[in-house]
C-alpha positions in Angstrom: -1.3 -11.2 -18.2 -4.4 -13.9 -18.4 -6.4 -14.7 -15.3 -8.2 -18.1 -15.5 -10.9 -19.8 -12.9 -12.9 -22.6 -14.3 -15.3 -24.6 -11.8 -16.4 -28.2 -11.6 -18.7 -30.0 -9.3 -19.2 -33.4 -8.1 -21.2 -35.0 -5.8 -19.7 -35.6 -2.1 -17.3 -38.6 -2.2 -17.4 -42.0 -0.4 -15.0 -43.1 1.8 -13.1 -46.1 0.5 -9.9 -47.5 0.4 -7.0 -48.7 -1.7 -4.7 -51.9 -2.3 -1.9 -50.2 0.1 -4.3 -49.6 3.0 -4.3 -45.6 2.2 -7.6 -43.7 2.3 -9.1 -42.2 -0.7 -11.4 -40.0 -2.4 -13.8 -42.3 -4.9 -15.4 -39.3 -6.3 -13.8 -38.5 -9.0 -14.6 -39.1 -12.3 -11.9 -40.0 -15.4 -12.1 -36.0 -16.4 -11.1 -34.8 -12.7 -8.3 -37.5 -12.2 -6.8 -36.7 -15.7 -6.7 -33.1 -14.6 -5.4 -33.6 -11.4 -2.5 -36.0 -12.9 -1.3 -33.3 -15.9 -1.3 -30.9 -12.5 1.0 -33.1 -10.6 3.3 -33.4 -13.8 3.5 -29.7 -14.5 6.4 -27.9 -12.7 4.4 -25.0 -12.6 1.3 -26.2 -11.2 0.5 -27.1 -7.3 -2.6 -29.0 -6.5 -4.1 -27.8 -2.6 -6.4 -30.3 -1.5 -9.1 -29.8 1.6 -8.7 -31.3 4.4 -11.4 -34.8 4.9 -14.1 -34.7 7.0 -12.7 -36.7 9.4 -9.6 -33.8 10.2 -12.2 -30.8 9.4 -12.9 -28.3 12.3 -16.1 -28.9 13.8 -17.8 -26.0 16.0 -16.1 -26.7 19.3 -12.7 -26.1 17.1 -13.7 -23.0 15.5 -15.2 -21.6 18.6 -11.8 -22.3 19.9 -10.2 -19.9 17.1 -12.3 -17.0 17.8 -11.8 -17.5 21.4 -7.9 -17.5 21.6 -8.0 -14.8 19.3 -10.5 -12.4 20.8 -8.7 -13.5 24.7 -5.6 -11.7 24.1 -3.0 -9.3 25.6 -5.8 -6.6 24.6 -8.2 -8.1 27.3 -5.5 -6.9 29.9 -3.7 -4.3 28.8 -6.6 -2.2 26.9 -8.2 -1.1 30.1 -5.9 0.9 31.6 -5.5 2.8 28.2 -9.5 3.8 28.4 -10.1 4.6 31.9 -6.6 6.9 32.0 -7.8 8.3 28.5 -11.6 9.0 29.4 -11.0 9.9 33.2 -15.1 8.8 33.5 -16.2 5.4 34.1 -19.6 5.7 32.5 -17.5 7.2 29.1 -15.0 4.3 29.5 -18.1 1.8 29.5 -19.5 3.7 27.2 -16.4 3.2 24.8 -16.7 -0.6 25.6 -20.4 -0.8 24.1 -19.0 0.8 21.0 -16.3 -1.6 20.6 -19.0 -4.2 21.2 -21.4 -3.0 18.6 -18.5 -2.9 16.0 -17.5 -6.5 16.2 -21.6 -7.7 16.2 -22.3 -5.7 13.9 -18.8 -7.0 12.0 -19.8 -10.7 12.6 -23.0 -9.7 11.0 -21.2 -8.5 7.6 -18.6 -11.1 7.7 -20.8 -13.9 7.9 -22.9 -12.5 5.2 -19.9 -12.4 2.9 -18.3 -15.4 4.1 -21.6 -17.5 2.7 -21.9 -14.7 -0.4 -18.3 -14.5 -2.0 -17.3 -15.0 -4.2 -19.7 -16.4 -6.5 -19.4 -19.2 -9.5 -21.7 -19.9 -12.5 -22.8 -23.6 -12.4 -24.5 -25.5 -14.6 -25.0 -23.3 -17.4 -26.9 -21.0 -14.7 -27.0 -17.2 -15.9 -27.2 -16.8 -11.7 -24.2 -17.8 -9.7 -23.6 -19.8 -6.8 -22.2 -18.8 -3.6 -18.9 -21.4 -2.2 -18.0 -21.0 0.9 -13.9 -19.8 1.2 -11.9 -18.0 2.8 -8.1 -16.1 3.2 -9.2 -13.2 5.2 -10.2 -9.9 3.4 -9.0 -10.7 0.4 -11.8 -12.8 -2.0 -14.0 -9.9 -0.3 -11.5 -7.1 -1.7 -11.4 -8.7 -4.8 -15.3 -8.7 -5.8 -15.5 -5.0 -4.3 -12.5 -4.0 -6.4 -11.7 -5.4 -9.7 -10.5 -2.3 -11.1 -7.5 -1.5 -11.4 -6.9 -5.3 -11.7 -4.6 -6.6 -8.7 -4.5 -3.5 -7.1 -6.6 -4.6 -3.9 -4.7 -7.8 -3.6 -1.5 -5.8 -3.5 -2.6 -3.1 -1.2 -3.7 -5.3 1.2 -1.3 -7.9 0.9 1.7 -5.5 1.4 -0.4 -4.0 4.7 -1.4 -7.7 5.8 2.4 -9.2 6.0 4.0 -6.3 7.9 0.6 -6.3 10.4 -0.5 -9.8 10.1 1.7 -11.3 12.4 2.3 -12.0 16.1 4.7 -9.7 17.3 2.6 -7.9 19.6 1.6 -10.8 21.4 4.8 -12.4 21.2 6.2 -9.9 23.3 3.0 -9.6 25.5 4.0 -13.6 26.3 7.4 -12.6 27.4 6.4 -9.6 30.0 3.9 -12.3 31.4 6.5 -15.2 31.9 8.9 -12.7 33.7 6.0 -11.0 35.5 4.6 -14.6 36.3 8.4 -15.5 37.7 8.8 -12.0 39.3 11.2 -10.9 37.0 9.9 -7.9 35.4 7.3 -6.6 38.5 7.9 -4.8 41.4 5.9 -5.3 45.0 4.5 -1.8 43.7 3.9 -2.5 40.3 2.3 0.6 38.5 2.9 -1.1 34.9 6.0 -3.6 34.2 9.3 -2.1 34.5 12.5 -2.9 32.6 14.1 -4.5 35.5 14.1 -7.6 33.2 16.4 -7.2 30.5 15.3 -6.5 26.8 17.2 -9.5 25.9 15.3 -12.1 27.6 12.1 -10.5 26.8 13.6 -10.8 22.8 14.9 -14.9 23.6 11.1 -15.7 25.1 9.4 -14.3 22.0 11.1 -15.3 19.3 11.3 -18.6 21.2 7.2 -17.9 21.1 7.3 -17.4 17.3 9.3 -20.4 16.6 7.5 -22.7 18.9 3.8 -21.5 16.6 5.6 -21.8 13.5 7.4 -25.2 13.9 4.1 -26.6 15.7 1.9 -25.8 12.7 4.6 -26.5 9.7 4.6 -29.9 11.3 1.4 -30.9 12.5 -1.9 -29.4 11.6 -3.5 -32.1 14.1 -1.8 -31.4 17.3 -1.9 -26.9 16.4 -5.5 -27.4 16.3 -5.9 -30.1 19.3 -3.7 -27.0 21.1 -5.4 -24.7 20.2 -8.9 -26.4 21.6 -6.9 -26.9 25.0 -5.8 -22.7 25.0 -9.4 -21.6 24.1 -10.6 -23.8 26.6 -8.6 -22.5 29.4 -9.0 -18.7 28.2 -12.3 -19.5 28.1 -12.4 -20.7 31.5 -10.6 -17.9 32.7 -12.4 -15.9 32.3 -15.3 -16.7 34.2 -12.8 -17.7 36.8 -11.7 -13.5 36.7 -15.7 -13.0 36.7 -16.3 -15.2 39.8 -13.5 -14.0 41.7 -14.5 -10.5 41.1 -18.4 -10.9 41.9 -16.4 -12.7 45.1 -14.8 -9.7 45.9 -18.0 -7.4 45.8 -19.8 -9.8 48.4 -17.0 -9.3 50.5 -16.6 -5.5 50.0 -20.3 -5.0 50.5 -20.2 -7.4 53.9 -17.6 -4.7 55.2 -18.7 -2.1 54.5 -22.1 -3.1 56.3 -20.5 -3.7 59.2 -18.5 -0.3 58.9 -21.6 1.5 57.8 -19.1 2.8 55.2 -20.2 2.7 51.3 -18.6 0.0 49.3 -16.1 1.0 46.5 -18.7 0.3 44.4 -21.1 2.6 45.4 -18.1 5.0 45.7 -17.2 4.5 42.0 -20.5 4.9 40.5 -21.6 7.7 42.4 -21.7 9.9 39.4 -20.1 7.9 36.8 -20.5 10.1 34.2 -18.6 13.2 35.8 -16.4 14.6 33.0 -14.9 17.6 34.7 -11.7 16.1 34.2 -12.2 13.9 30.7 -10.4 15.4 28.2 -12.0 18.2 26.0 -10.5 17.0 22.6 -11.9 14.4 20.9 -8.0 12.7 20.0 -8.2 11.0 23.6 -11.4 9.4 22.7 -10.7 8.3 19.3 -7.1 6.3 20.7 -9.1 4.8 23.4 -12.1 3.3 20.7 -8.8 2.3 18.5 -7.8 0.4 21.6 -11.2 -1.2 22.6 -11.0 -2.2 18.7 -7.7 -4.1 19.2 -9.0 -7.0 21.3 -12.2 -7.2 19.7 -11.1 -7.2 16.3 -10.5 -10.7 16.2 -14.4 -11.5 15.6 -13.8 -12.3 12.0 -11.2 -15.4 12.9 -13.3 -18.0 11.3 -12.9 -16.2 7.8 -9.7 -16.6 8.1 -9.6 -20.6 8.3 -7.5 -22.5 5.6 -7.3 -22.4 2.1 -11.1 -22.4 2.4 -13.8 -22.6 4.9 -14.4 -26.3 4.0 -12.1 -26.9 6.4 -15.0 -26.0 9.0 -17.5 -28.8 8.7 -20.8 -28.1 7.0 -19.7 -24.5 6.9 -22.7 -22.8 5.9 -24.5 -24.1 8.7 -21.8 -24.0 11.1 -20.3 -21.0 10.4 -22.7 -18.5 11.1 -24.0 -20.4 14.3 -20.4 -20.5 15.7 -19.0 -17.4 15.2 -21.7 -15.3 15.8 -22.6 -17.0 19.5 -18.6 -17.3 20.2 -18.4 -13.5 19.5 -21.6 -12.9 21.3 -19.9 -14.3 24.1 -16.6 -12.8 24.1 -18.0 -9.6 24.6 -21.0 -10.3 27.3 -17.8 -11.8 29.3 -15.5 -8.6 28.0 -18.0 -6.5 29.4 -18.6 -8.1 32.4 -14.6 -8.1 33.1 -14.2 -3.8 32.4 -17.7 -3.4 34.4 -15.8 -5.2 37.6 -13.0 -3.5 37.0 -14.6 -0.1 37.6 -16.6 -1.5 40.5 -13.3 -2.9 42.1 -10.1 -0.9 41.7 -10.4 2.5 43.8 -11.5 5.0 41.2 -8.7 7.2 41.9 -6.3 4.3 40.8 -8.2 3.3 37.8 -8.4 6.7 36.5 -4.8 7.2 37.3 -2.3 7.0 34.6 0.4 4.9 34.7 -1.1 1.7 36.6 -1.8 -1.4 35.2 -5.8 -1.8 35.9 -5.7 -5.5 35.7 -2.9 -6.1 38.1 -4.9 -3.6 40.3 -8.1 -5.8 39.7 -6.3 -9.4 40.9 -5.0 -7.7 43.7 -8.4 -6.8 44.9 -10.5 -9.7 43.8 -7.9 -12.1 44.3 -5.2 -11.0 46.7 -8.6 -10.3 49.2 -5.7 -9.0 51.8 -7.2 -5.5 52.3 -5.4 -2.5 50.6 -2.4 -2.1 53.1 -0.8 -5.8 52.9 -2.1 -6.0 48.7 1.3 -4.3 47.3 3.6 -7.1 49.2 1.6 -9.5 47.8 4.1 -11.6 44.8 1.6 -14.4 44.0 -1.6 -12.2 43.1 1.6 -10.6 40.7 2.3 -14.1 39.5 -1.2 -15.1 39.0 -1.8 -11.8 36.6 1.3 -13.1 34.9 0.3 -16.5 34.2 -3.0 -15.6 33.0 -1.5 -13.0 30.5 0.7 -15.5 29.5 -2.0 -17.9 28.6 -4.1 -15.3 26.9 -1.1 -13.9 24.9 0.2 -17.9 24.1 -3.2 -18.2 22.5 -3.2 -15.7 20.1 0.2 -16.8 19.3 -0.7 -20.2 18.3 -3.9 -19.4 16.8 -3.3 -16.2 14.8 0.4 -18.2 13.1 -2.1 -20.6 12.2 -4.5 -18.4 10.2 -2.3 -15.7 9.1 0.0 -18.1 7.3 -3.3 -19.0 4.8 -3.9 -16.1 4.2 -0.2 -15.2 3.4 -0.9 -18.4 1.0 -3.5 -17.6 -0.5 -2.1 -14.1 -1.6 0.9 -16.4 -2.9 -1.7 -18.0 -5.1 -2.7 -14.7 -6.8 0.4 -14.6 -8.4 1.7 -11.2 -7.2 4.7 -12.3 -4.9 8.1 -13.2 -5.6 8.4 -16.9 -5.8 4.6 -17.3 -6.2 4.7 -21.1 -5.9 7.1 -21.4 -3.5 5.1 -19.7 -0.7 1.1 -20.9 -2.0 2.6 -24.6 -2.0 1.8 -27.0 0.9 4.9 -29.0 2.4 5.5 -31.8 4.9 8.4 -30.2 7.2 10.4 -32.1 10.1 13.6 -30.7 11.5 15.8 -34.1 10.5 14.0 -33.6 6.6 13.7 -29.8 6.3 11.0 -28.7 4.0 9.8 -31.1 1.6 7.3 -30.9 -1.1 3.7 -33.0 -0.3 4.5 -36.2 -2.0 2.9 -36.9 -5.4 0.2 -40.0 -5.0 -1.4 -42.5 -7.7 -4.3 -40.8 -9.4 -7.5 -40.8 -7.8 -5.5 -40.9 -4.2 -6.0 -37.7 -2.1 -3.2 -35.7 -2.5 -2.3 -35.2 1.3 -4.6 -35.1 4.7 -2.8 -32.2 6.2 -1.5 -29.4 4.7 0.7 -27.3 6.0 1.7 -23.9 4.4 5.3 -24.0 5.7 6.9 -21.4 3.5 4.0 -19.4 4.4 4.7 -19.8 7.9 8.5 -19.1 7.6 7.5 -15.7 5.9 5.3 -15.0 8.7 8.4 -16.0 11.1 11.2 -14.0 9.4 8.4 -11.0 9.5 7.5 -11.6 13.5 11.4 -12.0 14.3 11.9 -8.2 12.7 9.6 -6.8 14.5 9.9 -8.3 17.7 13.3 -7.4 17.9 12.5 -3.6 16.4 10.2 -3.4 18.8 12.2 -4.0 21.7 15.4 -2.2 20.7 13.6 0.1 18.7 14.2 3.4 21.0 17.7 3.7 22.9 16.7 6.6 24.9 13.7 5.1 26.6 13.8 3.4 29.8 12.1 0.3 28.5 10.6 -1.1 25.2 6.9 0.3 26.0 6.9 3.2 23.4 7.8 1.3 20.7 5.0 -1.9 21.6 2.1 0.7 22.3 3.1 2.0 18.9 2.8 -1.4 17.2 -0.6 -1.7 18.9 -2.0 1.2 17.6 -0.8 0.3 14.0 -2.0 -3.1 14.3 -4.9 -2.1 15.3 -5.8 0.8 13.0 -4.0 -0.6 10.1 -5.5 -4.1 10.0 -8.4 -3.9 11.5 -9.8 0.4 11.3 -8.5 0.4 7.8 -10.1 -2.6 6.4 -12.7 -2.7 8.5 -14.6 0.7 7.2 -13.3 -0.4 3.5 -15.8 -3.5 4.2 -18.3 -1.7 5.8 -18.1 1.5 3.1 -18.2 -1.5 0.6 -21.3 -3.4 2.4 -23.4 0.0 3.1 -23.0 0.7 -1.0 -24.2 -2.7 -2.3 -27.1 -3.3 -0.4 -28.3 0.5 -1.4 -27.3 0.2 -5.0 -30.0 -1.8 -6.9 -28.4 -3.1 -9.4 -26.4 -5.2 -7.6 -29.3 -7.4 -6.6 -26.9 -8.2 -2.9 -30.3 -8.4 -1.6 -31.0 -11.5 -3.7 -27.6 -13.1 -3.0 -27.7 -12.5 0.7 -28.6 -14.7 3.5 -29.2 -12.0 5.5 -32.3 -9.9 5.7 -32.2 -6.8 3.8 -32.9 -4.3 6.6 -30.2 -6.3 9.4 -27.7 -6.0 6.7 -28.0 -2.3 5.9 -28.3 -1.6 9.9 -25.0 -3.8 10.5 -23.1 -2.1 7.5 -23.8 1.3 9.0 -23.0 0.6 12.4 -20.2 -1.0 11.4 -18.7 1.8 9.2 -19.6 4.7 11.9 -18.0 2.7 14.6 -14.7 2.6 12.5 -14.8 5.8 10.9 -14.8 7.7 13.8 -11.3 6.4 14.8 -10.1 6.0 11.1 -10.5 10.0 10.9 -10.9 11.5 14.5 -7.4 9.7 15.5 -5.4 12.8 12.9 -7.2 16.1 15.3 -4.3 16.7 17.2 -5.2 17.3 20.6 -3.4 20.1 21.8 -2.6 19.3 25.0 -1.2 15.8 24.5 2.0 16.0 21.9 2.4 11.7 22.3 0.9 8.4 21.9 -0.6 6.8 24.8 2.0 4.9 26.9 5.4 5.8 24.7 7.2 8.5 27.5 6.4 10.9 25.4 9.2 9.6 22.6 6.3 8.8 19.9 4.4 11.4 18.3 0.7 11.8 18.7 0.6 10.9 14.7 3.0 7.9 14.5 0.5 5.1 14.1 -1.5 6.3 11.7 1.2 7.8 9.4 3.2 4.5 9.6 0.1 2.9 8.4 -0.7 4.9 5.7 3.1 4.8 4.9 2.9 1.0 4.5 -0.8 1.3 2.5 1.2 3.8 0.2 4.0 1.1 -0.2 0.9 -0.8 -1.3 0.4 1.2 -4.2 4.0 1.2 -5.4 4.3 -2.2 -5.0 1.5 -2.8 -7.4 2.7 -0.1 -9.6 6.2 -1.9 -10.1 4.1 -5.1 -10.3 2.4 -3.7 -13.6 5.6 -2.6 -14.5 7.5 -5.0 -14.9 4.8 -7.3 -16.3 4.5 -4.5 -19.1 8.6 -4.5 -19.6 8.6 -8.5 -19.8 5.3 -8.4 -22.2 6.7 -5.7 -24.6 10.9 -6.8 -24.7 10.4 -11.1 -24.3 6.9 -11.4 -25.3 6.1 -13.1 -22.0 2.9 -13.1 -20.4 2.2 -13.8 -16.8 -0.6 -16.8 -16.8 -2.0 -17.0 -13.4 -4.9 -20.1 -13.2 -7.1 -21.5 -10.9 -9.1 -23.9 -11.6 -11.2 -25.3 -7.9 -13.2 -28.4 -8.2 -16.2 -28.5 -5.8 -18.1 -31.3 -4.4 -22.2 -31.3 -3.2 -22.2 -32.5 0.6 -25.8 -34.5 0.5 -25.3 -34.5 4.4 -26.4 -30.8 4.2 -29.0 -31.2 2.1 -31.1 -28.0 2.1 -27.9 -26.4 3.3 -27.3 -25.1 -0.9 -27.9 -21.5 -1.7 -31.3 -20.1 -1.8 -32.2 -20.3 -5.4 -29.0 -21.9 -6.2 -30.9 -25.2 -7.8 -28.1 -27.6 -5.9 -29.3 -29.9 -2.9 -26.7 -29.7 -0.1 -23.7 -27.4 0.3 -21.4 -27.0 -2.4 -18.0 -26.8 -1.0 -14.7 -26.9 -3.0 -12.5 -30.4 -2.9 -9.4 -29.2 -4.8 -8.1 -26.6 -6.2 -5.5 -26.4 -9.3 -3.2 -23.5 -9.4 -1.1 -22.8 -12.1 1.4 -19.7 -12.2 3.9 -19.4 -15.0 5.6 -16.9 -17.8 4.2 -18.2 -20.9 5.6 -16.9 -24.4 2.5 -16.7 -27.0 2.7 -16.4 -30.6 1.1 -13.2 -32.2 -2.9 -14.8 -33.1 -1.7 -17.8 -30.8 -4.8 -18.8 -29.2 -4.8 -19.0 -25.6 -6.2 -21.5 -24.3 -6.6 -23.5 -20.9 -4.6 -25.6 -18.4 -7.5 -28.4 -19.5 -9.8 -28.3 -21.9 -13.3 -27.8 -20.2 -16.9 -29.1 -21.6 -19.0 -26.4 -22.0 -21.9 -28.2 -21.3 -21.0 -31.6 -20.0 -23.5 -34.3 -19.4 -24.1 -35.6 -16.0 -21.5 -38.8 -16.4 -21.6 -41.9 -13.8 -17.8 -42.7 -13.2 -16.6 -46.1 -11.8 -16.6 -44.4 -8.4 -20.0 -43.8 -7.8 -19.8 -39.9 -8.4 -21.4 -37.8 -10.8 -20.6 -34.5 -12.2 -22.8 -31.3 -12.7 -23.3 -29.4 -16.1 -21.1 -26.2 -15.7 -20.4 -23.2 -17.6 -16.7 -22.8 -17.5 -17.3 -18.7 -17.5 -13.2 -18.7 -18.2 -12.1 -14.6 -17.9 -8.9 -13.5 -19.9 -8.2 -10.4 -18.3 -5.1 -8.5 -16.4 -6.4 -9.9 -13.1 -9.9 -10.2 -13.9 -11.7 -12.3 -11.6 -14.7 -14.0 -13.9 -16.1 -16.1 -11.2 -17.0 -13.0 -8.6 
């Protein structure tokens, strides 16, 4: 099994344009183009190319991404898990700042491995240079762990297909539409009720799915220009949920003046941290952090962008700005939200199990009909509806978009069936089907919107499972809650607890190990790195371990009727993490079979070809020796079962200069000196 990654750089390419009117890419030289066109011959060879500048995310776009996905069904439905959990508003708060501190702290360590990993030797450097790229977890995984070879891309690839996808939301959509059209609410309304059939609620989120799949198989343009118009409107949301609760104070406190009775805020905060009736087990406590994590996990959604973060424009500038003010925000207003909410609701109903705290909090802050005419009130009811839908339509669109590159880019490490098939870019219309991109004269860019389709139809075919598991996943139960709260909790704790202290474990031991120098290769101080990693880990080991102490006066998960056990979550994640493992083991397998009976040999390449963007000049590396930001153009992956002869040599896709000169090419470009650092290993990864 060989492993190749060989690196070239060029400087950042012209615009220009050809005899047929079609824009192209100048900038590279004879070597590149001949590469490239043996690529586009070879059956077992795709060629992903970066979007241009001109269809790169800017900051608005990518503040957009972070916004739909933070602003989900979590913001809603996360509260009334807490406050029942806790049964103290100042522990509830408390639990909020925790949550809080985990994803700044995460933003922290992601950023600081989004512009550190993984690393390339350029220019016959003994140091190597930090590219900015993405696909999740996974380049991280791969530097922390490159023994045994493949087994972090498998672990985590097998845990991020059944968990990365949209399920949870989907559904979350479907309550809100029939909520929103009085379908699935009473005048009551404790928490949704199964008046509305299972079936529609299956119907409107598949039709969900679907709708995010087709949208972004199709057009990249018009996914991203939607979501800009969702983040927007979530965005605006919620300081419209803000206003009209500060609203509803002024108007509370004006009443009770004139009563010369104490507001409900006063009331509520009279002693907010009373625990006499908080639960004495520390299980309660750990669900309720794992719940505060699931809506402000999504603070790493930038890392997530394309085959690369060259997609986001001047990325190593942009990048850390971005995300860490969007996420910065997101939880200033996510605090502000659960603060009104305690302030607001009675605090005997927002303690009480059962009710739906954000239901509670429009009828109050928006209904403003006093408590005895609030329950008849339908269009507070359809309000809380529509604004759940939006927030769950969001993260819909925005999380099919991302998850299905990072399903590709685990396609491109060679360990799925039909490797090719899902890391390859396609155009797709319903009259044509799927079609592969079309092949272009040499020195043509390839395409100027990729979209992973077969990704995305393995992250429909995954959603559609689930959705419908979920929902007819328990016969006995009176509606399809135990089942969702279930997948919650495993989405939560499996793909974001999980990885999340792996990252931070991972983080805290570089930066105290000294021979790994991460102080040198960071762009983050020493001392706010180490301070991040260890928040970061202690805010997700508490729930990674404290969520197995049974607590022994609550046999079930929060929410499920008492039909799932206490333990489900965490032992179906660990189930999956363990099918991990045996995936990987048959992978090796049955690489070893074919190697010893055929004398076939798995040849995974990929060879990326970078370009310097003089725009960001001063925007390189510290110490790199580059002016600009060196992002990556294309990149040439290769995955095939080669036969070799015994003292065959084996050698590259391309042969590679060493030491190449710095050439001038009829296109204005030039290209850097490189060390081709080529790594024949099982999985090795020689550029990290």
């Amino acid at each position: 099994m060989a492993s190749t990654e060989q690196q070239s750089v060029r400087s950042e390419p012209a615009s220009d344009t050809g005899e047929d009117g079609r824009e192209w890419r100048p900038g590279l030289d004879p070597h590149d183009q001949a590469r490239l066109a043996q690529a586009k011959s070879d059956p077992f060879t795709i060629v992903e190319e970066i979007p241009t500048k001109k269809s790169s995310l800017g900051w608005f776009s990518v503040s957009c991404l972070i916004f739909n996905r933070m602003i989900g069904s979590g913001v809603f439905n996360s509260s009334s898990v807490i406050y029942s959990n806790t049964q103290s508003i100042g522990v509830s708060i408390m639990i909020w700042l925790v949550g809080i501190s985990m994803a700044l702290s995460g933003v922290i360590l992601y950023i600081e491995l989004g512009l550190t990993v993984p690393r390339y030797r350029l220019g016959g450097s003994k140091e190597k240079t930090a590219v900015v790229r993405s696909g999740g977890e996974l380049p991280y995984l791969n530097y922390f762990f490159k023994l045994p070879r493949f087994l972090a891309t498998c672990v985590f690839g097998v845990s991020f297909i059944v968990f990365g996808n949209t399920s949870v939301n989907s559904i979350a959509f479907a309550l809100a539409i029939l909520q929103a059209t009085k379908q699935t609410a009473d005048e009551s309304s404790d928490e949704t009720s199964a008046a509305g059939s299972r079936e529609a609620v299956v119907c409107i989120a598949i039709a969900a799915n679907t709708f995010a799949c087709l949208l972004h198989s199709m057009s990249r343009k018009w996914g991203i220009r939607l979501n800009n118009l969702l983040g927007t409107l979530k965005l605006m949301m919620l300081f419209l949920i803000i206003i009209f609760g500060f609203n509803s104070l002024r108007l509370d406190n004006a009443e009770s003046k004139a009563s010369g009775e104490r507001s409900r805020a006063v009331k509520n905060f009279d002693d907010p941290f009373n625990t006499e009736s908080s639960p004495k087990h520390i299980y309660k406590y750990a669900e309720a952090v794992l719940f505060v994590i699931f809506p402000l996990g999504g603070f790493h959604q930038a890392n997530y962008v394309g085959l690369v973060l060259a997609e986001i424009r001047h990325p190593r500038r942009n990048f850390a700005v971005v995300s860490g003010f969007s996420v910065l925000l997101i939880c200033c207003l996510m605090m502000t939200v659960n603060t009104l909410y305690a302030a607001i609701i009675p605090k005997e109903t927002l303690l009480e199990r059962g009710h739906d705290q954000a239901l509670e909090y429009f009828k109050y802050a928006i209904g403003q009909l006093g408590p005895a005419k609030i329950a008849s009130d339908k269009h507070t009811v359809a309000i809380n509806g529509s604004f759940r839908a939006l927030s769950a339509m969001g993260n819909v669109i925005v999380f099919t978009f991302t998850a299905a590159r990072v399903k590709q880019e685990l396609a491109k490490e060679g360990v799925l069936p039909f490797s090719l098939f899902f890391a390859s870019s396609y155009s797709f219309t319903l009259r044509r089907g799927f079609q592969r991109l079309p092949q272009t004269r040499e020195g043509y860019q390839l395409h100027s919107s990729r979209a992973p389709a077969a990704a995305l139809a393995l992250h429909w075919a995954v959603t559609t499972v689930l959705i419908i598991g979920t929902v007819f996943g328990i016969k006995d139960a009176t509606s399809h809650y135990p089942i969702y709260y279930l997948m919650v909790a495993s989405y939560a704790y499996g793909l974001d607890v999980v990885w999340f202290a792996v990252i931070g474990i991972a983080m805290l031991y570089f930066r105290l190990w000294p021979g790994s120098r991460w102080r040198y290769k960071s762009p983050i101080p020493h001392a706010v790195g180490i301070v991040a990693a260890t928040v970061f880990t202690a805010t997700n080991a508490f729930p990674l371990v404290a969520i197995w102490i049974k607590d022994p006066e609550e046999d079930s998960l929060v929410k499920t009727e008492g039909l799932v056990r206490w333990f489900a979550s965490q032992t179906f994640v660990f189930s999956v993490l363990g099918a991990g493992v045996l995936y990987w083991l048959a992978f090796r397998f049955y690489v070893y079979q074919r190697k010893t009976k055929t004398g076939d040999e798995l040849e995974v390449t990929r060879i990326p070809i970078f370009w310097r963007d003089r725009s960001s000049a001063g925007g390189g590396e510290r110490g790199s020796g580059y002016e600009g930001e060196l992002l990556l153009l294309y990149e040439i992956i290769k995955v095939r079962w080669r036969s070799y002869r015994r003292g065959e040599e084996k050698t590259p896709m391309v042969a590679e200069p060493m030491h190449g000169e710095v050439r001038d090419s009829v296109a204005r470009s030039s290209t850097i000196p490189f060390d081709a650092n080529v790594a024949r290993m099982s999985g090795g990864r020689g550029t990290n």
